[in-house]
PDB file of N, CA, C, O and CB in Angstrom:
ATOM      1  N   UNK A   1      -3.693   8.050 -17.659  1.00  0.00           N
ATOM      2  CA  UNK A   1      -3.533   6.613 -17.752  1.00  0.00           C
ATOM      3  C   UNK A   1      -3.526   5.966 -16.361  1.00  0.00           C
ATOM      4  O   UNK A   1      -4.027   4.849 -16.235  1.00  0.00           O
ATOM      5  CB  UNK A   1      -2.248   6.277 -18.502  1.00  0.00           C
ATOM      6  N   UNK A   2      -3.002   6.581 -15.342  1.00  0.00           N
ATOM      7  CA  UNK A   2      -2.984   6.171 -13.801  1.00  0.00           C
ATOM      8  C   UNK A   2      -4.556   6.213 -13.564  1.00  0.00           C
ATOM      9  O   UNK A   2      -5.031   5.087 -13.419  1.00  0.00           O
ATOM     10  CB  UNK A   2      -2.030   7.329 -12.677  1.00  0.00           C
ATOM     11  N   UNK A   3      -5.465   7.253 -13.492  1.00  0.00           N
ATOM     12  CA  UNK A   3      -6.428   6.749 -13.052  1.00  0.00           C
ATOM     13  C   UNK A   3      -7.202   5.836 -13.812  1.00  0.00           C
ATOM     14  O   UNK A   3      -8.208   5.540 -13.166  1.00  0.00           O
ATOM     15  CB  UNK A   3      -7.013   7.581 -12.677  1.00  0.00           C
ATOM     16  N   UNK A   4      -7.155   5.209 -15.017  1.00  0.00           N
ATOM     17  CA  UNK A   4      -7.801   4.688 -15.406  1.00  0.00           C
ATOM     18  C   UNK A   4      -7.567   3.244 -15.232  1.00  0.00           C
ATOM     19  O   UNK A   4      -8.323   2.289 -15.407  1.00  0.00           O
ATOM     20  CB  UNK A   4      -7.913   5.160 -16.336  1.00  0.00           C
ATOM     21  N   UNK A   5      -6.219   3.318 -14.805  1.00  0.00           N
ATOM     22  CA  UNK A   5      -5.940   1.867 -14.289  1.00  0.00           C
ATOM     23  C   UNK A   5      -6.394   1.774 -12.820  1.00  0.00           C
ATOM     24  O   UNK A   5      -6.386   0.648 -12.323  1.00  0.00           O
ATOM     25  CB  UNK A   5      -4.324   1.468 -14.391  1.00  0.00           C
ATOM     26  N   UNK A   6      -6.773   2.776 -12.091  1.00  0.00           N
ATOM     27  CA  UNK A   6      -6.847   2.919 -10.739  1.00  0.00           C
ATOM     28  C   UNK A   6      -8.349   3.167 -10.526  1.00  0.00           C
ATOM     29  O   UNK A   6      -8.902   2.946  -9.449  1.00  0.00           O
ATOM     30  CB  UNK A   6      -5.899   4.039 -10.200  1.00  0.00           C
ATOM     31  N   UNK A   7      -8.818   3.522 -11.344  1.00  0.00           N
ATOM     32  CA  UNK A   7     -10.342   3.228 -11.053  1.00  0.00           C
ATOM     33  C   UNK A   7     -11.580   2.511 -11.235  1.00  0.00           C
ATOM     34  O   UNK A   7     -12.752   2.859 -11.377  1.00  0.00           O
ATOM     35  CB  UNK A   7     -10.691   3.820 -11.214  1.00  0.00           C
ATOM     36  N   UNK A   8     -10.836   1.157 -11.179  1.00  0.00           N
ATOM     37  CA  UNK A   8     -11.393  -0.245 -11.034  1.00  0.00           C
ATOM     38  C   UNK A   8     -11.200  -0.943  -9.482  1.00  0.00           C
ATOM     39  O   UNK A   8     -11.374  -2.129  -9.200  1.00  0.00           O
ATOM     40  CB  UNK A   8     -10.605  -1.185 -12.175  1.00  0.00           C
ATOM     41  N   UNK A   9     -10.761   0.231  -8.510  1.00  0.00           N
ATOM     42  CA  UNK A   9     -10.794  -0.113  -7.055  1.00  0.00           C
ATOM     43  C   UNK A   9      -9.967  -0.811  -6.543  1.00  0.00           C
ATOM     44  O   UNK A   9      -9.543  -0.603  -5.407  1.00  0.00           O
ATOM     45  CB  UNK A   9     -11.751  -0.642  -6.684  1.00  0.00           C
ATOM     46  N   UNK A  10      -9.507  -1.972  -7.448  1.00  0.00           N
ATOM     47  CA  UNK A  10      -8.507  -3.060  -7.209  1.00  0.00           C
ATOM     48  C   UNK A  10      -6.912  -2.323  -6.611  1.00  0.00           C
ATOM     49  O   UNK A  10      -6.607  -1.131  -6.576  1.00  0.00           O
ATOM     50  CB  UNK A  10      -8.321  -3.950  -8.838  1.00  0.00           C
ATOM     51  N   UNK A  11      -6.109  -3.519  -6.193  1.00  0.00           N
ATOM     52  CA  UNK A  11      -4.935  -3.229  -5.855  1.00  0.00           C
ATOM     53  C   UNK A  11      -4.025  -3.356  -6.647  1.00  0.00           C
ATOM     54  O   UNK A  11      -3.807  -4.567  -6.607  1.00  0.00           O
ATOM     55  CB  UNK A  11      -4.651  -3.717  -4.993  1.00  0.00           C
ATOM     56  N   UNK A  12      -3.213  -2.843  -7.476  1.00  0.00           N
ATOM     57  CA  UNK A  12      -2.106  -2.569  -8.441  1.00  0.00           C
ATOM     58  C   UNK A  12      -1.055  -2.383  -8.127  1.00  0.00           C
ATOM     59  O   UNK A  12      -0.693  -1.506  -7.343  1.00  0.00           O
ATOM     60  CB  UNK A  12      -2.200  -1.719  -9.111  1.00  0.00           C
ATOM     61  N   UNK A  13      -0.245  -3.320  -8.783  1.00  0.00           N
ATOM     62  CA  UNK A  13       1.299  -3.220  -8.343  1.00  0.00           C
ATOM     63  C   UNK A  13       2.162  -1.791  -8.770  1.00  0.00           C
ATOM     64  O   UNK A  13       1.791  -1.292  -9.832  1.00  0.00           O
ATOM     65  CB  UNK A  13       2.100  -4.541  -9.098  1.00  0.00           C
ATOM     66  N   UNK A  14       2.990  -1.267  -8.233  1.00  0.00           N
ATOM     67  CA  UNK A  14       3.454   0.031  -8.380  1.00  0.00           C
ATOM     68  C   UNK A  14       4.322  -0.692 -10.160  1.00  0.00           C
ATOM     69  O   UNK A  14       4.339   0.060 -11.135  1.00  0.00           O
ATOM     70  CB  UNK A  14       4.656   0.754  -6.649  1.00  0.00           C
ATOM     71  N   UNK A  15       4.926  -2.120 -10.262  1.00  0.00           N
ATOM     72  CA  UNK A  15       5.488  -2.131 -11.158  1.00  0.00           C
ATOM     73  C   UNK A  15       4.475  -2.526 -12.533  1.00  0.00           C
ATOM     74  O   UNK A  15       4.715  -2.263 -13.711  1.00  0.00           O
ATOM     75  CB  UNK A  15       6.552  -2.902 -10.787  1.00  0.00           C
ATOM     76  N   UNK A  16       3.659  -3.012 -12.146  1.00  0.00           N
ATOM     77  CA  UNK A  16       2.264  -3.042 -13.130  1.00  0.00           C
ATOM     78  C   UNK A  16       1.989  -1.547 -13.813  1.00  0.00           C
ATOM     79  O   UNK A  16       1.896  -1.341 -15.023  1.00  0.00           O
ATOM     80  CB  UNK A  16       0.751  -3.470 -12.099  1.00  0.00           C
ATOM     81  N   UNK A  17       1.873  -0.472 -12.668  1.00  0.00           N
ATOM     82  CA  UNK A  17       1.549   0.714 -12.950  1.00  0.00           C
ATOM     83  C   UNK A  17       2.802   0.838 -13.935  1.00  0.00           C
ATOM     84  O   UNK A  17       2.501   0.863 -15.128  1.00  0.00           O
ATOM     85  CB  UNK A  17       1.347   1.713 -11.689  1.00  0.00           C
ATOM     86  N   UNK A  18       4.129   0.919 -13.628  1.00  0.00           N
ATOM     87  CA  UNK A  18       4.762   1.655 -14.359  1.00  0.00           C
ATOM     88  C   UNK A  18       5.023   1.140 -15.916  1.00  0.00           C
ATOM     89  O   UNK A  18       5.107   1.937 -16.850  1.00  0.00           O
ATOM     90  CB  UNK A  18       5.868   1.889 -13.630  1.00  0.00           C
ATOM     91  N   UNK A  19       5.146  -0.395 -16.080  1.00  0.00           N
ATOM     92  CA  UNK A  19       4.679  -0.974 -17.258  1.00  0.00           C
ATOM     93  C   UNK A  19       3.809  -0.564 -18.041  1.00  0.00           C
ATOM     94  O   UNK A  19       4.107  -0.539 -19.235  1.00  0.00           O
ATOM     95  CB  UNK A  19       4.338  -1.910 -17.098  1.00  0.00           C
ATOM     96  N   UNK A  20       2.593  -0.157 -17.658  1.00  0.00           N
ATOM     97  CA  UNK A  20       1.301   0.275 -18.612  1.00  0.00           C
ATOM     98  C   UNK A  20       1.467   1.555 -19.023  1.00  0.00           C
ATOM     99  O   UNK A  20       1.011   2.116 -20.020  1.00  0.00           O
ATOM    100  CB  UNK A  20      -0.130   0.231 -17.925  1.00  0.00           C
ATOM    101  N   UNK A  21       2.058   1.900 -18.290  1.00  0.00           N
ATOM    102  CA  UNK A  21       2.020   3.875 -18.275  1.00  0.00           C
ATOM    103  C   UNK A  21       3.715   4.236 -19.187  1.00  0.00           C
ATOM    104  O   UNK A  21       4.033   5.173 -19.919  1.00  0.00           O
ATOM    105  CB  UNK A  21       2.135   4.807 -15.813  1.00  0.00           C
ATOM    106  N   UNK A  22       4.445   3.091 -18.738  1.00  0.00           N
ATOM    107  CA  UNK A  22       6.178   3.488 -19.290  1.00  0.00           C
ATOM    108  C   UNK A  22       6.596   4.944 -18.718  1.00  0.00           C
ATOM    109  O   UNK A  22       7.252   5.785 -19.333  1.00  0.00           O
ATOM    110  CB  UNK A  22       6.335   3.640 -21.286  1.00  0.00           C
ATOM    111  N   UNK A  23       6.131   5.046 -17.548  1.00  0.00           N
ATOM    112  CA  UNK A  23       6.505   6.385 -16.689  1.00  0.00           C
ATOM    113  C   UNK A  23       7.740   5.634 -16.084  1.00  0.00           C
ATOM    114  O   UNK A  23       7.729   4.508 -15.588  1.00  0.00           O
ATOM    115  CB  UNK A  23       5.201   7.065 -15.400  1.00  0.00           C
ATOM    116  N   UNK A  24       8.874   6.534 -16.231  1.00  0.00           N
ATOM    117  CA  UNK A  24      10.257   5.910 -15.173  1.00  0.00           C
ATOM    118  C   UNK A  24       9.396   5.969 -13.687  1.00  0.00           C
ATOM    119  O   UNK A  24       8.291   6.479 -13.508  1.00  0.00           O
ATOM    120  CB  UNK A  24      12.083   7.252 -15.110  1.00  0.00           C
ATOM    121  N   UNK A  25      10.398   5.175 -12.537  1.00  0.00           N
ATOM    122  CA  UNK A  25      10.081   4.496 -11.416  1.00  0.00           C
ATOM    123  C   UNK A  25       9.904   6.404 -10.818  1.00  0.00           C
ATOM    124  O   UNK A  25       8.894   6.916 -10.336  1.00  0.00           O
ATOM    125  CB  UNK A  25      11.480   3.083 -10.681  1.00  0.00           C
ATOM    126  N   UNK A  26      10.752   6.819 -10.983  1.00  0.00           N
ATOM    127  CA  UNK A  26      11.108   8.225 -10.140  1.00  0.00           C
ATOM    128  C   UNK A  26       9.765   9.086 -10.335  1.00  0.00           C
ATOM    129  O   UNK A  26       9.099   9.588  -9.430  1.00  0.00           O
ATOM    130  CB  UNK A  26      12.619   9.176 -10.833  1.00  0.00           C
ATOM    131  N   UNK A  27       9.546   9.138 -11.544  1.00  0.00           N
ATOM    132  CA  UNK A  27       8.094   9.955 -11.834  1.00  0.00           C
ATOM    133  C   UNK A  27       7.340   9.445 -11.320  1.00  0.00           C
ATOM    134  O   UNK A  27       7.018  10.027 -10.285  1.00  0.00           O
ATOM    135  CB  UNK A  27       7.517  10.133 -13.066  1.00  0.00           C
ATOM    136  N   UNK A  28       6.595   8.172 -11.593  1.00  0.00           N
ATOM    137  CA  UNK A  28       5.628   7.565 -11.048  1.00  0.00           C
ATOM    138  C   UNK A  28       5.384   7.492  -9.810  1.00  0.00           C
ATOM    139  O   UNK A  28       4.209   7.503  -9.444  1.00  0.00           O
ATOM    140  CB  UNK A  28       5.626   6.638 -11.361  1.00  0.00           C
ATOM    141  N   UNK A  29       6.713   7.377  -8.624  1.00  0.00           N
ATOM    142  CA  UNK A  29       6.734   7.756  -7.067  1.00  0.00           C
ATOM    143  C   UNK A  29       6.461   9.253  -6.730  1.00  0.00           C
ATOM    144  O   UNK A  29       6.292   9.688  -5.591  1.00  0.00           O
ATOM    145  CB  UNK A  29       8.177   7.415  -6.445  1.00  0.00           C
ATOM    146  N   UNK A  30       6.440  10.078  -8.043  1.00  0.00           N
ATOM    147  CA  UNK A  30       6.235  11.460  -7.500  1.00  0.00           C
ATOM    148  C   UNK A  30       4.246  11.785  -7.884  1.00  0.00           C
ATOM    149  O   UNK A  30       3.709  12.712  -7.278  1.00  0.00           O
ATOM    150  CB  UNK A  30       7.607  12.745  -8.548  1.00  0.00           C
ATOM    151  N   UNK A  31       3.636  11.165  -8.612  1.00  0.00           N
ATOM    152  CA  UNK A  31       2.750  11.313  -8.960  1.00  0.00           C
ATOM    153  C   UNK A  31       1.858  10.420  -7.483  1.00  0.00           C
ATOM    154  O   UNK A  31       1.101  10.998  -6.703  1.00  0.00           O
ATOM    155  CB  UNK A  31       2.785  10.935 -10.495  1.00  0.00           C
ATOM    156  N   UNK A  32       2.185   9.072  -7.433  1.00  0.00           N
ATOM    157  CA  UNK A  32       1.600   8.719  -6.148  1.00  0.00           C
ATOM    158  C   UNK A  32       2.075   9.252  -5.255  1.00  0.00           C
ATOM    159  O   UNK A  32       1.023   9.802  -4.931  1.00  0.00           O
ATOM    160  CB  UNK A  32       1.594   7.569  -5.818  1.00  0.00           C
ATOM    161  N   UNK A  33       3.101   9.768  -4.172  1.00  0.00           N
ATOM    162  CA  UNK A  33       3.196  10.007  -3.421  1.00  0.00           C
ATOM    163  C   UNK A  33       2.267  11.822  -3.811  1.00  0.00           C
ATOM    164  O   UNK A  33       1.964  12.442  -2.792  1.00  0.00           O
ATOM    165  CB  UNK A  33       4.599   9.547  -3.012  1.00  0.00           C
ATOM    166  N   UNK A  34       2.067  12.198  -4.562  1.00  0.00           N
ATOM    167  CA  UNK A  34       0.762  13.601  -4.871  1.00  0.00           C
ATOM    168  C   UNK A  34      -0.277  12.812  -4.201  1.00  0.00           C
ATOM    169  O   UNK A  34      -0.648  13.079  -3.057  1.00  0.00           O
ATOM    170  CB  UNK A  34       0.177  14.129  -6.858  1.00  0.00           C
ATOM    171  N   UNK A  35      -0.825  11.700  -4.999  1.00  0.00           N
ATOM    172  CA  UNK A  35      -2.041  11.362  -4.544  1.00  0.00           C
ATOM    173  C   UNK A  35      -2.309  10.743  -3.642  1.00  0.00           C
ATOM    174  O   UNK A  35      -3.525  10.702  -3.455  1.00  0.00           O
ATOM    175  CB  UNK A  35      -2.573  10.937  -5.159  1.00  0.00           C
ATOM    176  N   UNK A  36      -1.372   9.881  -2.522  1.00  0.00           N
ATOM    177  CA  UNK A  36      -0.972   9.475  -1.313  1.00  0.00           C
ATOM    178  C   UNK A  36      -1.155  11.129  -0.344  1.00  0.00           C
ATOM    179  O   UNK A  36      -2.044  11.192   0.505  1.00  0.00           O
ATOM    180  CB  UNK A  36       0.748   8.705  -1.494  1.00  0.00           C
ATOM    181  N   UNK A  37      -0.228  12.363  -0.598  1.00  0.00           N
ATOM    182  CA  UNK A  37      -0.951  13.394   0.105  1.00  0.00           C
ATOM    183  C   UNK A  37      -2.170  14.056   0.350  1.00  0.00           C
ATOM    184  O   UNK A  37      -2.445  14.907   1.195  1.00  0.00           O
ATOM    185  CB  UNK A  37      -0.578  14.019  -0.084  1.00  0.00           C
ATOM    186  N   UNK A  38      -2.916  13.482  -0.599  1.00  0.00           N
ATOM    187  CA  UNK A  38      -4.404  14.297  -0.852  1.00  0.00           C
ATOM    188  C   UNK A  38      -5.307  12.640  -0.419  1.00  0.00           C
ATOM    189  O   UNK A  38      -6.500  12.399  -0.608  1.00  0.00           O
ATOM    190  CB  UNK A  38      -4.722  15.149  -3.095  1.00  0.00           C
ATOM    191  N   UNK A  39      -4.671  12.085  -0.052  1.00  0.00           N
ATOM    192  CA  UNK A  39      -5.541  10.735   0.385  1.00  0.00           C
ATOM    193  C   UNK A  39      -6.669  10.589  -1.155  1.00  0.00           C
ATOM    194  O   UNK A  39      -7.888  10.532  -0.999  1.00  0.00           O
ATOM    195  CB  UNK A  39      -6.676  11.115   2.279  1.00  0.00           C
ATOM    196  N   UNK A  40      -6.288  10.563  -1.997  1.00  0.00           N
ATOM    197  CA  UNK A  40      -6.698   9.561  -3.628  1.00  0.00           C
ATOM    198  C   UNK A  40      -6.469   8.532  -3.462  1.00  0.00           C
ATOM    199  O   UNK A  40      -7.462   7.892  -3.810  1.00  0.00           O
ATOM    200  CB  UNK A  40      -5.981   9.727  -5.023  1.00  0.00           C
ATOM    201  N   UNK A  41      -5.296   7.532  -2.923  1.00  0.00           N
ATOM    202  CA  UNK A  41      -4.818   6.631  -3.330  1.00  0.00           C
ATOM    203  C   UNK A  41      -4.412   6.160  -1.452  1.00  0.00           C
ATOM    204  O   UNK A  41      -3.982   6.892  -0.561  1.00  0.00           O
ATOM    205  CB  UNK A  41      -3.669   6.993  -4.657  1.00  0.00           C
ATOM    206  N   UNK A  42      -4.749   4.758  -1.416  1.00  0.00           N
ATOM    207  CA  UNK A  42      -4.105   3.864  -0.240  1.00  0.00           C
ATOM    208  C   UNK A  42      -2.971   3.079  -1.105  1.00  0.00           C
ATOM    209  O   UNK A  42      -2.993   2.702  -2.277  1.00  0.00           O
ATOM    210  CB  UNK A  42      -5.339   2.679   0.599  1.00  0.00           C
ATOM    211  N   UNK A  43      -1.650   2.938   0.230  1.00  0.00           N
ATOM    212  CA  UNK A  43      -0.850   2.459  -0.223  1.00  0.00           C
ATOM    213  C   UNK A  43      -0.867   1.140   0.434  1.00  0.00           C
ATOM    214  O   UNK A  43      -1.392   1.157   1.548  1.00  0.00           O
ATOM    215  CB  UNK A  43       0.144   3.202  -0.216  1.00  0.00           C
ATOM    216  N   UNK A  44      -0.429   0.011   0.030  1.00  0.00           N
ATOM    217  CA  UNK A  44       0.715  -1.390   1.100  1.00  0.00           C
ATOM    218  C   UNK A  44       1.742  -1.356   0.746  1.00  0.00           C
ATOM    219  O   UNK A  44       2.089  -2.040  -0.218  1.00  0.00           O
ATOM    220  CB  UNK A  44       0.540  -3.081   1.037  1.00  0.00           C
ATOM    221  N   UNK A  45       2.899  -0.253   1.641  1.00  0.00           N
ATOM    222  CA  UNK A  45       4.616   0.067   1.445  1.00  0.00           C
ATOM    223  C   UNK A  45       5.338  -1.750   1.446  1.00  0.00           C
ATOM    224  O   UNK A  45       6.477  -2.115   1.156  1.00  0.00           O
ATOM    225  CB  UNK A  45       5.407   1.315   3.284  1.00  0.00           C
ATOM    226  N   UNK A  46       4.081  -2.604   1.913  1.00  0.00           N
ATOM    227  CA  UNK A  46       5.514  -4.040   2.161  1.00  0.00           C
ATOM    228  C   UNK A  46       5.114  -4.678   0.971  1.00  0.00           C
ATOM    229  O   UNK A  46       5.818  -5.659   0.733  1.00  0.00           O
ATOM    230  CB  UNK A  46       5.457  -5.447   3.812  1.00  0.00           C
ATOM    231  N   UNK A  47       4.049  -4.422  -0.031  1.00  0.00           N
ATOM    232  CA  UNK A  47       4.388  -5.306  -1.156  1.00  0.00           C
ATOM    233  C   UNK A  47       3.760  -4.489  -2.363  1.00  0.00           C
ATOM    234  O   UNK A  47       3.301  -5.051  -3.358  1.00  0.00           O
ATOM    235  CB  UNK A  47       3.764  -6.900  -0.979  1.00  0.00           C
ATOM    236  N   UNK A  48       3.786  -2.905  -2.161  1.00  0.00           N
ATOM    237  CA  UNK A  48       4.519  -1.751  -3.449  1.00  0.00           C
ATOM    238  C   UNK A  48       2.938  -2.059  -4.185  1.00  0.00           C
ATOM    239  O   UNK A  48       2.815  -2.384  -5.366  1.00  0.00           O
ATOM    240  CB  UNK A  48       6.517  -2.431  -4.714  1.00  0.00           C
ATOM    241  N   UNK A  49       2.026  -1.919  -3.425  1.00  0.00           N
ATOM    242  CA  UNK A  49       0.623  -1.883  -4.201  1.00  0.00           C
ATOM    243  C   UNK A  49      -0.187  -0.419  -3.571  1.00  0.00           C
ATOM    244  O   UNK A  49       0.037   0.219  -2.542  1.00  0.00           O
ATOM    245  CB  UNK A  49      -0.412  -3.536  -3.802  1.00  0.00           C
ATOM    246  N   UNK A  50      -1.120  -0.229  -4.575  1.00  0.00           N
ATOM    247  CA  UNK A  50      -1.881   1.013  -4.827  1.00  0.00           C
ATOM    248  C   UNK A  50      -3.194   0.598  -5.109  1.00  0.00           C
ATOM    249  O   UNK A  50      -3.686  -0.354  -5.714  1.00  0.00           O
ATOM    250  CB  UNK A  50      -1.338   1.876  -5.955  1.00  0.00           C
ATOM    251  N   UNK A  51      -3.824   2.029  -4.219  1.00  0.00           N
ATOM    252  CA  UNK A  51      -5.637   1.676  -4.710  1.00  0.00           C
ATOM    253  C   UNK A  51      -5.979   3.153  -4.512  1.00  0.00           C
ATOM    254  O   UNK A  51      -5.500   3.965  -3.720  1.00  0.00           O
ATOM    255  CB  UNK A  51      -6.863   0.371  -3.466  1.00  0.00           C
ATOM    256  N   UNK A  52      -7.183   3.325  -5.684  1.00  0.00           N
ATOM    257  CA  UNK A  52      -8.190   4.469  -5.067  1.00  0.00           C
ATOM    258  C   UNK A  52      -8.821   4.446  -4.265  1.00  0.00           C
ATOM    259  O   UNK A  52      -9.622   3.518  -4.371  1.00  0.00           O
ATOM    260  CB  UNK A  52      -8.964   4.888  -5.584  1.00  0.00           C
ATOM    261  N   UNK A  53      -8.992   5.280  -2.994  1.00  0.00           N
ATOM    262  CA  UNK A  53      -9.600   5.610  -2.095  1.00  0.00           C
ATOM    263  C   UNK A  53     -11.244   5.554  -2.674  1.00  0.00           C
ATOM    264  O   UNK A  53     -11.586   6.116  -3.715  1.00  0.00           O
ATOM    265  CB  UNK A  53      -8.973   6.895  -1.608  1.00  0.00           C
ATOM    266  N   UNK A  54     -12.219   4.735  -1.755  1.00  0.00           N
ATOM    267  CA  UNK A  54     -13.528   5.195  -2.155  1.00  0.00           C
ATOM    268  C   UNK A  54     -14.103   6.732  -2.588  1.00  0.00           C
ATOM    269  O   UNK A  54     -14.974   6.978  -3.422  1.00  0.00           O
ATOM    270  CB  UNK A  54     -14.203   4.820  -1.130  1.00  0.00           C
ATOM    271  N   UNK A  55     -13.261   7.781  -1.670  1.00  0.00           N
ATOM    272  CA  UNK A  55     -14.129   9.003  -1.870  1.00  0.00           C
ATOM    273  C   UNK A  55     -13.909   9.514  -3.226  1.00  0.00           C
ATOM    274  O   UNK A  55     -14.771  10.050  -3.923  1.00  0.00           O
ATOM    275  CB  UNK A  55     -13.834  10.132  -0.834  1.00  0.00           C
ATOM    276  N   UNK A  56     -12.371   9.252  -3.627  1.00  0.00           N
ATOM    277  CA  UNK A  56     -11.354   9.291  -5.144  1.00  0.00           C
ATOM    278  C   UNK A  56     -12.236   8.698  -5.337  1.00  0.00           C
ATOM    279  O   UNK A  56     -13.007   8.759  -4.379  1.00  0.00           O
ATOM    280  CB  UNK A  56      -9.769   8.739  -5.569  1.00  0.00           C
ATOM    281  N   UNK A  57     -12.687   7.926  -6.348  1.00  0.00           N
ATOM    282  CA  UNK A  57     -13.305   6.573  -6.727  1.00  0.00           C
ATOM    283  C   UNK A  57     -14.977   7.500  -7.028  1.00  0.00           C
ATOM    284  O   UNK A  57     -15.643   7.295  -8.042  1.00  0.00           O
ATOM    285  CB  UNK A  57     -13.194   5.044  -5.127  1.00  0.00           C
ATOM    286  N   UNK A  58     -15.294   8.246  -6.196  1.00  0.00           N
ATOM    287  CA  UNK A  58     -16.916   8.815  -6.847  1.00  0.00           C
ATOM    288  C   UNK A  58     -16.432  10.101  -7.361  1.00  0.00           C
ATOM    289  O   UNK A  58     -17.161  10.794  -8.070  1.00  0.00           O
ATOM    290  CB  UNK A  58     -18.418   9.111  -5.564  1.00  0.00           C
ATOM    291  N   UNK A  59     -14.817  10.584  -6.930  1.00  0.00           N
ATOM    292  CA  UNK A  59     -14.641  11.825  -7.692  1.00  0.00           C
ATOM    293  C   UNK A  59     -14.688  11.439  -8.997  1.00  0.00           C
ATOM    294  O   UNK A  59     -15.273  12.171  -9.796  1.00  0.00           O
ATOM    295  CB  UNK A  59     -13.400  12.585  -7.414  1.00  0.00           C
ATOM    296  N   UNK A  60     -14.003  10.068  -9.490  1.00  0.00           N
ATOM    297  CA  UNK A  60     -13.557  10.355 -10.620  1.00  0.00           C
ATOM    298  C   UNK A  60     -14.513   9.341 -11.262  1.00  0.00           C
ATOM    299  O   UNK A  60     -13.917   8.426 -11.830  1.00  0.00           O
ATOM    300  CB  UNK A  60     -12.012  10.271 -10.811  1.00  0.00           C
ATOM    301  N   UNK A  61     -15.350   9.304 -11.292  1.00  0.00           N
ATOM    302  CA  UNK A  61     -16.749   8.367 -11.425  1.00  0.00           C
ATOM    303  C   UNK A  61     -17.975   8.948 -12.170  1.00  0.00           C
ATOM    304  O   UNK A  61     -18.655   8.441 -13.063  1.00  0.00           O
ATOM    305  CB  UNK A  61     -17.334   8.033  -9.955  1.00  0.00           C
ATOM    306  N   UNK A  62     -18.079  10.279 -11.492  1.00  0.00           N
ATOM    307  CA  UNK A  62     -19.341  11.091 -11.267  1.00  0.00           C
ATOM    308  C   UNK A  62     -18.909  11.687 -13.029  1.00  0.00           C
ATOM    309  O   UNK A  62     -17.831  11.179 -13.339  1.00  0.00           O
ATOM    310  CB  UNK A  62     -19.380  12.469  -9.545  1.00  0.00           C
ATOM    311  N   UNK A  63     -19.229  12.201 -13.679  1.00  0.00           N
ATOM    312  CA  UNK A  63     -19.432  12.425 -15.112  1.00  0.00           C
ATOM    313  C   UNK A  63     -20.243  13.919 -14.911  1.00  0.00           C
ATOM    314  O   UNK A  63     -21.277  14.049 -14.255  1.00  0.00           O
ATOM    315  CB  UNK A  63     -20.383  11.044 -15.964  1.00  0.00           C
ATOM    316  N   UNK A  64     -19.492  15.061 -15.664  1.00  0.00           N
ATOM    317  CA  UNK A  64     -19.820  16.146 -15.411  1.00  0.00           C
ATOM    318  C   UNK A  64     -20.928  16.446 -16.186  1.00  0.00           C
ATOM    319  O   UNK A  64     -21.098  15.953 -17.301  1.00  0.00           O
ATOM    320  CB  UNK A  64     -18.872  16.911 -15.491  1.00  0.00           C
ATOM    321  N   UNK A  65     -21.788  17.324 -15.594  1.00  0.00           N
ATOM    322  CA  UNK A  65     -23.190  17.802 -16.030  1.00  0.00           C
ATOM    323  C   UNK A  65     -22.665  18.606 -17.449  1.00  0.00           C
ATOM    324  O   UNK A  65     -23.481  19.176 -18.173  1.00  0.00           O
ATOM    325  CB  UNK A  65     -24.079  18.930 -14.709  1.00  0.00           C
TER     326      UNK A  65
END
């Protein structure tokens, strides 16, 4: 459900995310901060928004043979 909200490129509020998904705050910081380590996801820490990284963005794009 995260990437599918996340792979429309746009910037998403961390509390948007957790609304759609109904993941508690604690999970949901453990799932982005995963994809914050593997550079999937750019963060803005001063106003709690999220995006897929372009290179994320053709991973999860590309449609398997």
């Amino acid at each position: 459900m995260i990437l599918e909200i996340l792979k429309d490129g746009k910037w998403h509020s961390i509390k948007e995310i957790e609304e759609k998904t109904k993941l508690h705050e604690f999970k949901l910081q453990m799932v982005i901060d995963f994809l914050t380590n593997f550079n999937f996801v750019e963060i803005k820490k001063d106003c709690r928004e999220i995006k897929a990284t372009q290179e994320f963005l053709k991973i999860i794009k590309t449609k398997p043979k």
